[in-house]
N, C-alpha and C positions, 0 to 999 in steps of 0.2 A: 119851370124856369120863370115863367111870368109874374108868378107869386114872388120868389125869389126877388125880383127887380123891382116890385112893385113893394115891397118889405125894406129895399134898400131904399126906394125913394121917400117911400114912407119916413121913415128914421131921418132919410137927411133934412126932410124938409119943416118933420116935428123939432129936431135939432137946432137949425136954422130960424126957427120959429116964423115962416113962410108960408102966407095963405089961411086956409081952414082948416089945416092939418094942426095948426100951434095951439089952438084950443082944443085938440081931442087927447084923450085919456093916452098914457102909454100903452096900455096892456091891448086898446085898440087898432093902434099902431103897431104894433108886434103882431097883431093875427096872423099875415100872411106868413110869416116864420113860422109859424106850427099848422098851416095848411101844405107850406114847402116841405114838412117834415114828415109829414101823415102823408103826402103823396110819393117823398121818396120809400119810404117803410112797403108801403103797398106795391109799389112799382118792383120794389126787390121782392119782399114776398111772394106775389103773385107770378113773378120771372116773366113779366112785360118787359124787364130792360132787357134780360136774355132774350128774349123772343125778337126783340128790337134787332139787337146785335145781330144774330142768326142770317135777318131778311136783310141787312144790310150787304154784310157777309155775301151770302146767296146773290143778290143782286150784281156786287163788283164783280163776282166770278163767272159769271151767266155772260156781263159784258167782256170780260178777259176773254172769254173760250168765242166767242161771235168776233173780236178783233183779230184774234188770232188764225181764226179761221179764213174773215177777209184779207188777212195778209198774205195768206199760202194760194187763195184765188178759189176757196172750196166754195160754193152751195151754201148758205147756208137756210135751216126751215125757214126762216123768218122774211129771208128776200123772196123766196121762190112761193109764199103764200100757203104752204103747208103746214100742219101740225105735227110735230114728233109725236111718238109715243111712249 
């Protein structure tokens, strides 16, 4: 995503012709667009974004089932300093 931003600003500011940017080559200023593209490719590939997704997932749900259990007044492992198994 930084690449991404950083690609954007890139371009507006070579466009604009602002700064030290208006003297560098295009194709140099475009880099970050095909580092944003090789790291999306990879991220799908390698299923880092499913994996991302998953823990995220896991997390809301972890918090859903511990709110819901403070709401009925249960115990839960976490207050009482125990580990589940």
């Amino acid at each position: 995503m930084w690449f991404l931003l950083l690609g954007i600003l890139g371009v507006a500011l070579k466009y604009l012709e602002i700064g030290p940017v208006a003297e560098l080559s295009w194709w140099i200023v475009l880099i970050p667009f095909a580092v944003t593209l090789a790291w999306w490719a990879w991220a799908d590939s390698s299923g880092y974004t499913k994996r991302k997704v998953m823990e995220k997932e896991d997390r809301r749900r972890e918090a859903r089932i511990e709110r819901q259990r403070s709401q009925l007044g249960m115990l839960t492992s976490r207050s009482t300093g125990k580990r589940r198994k």
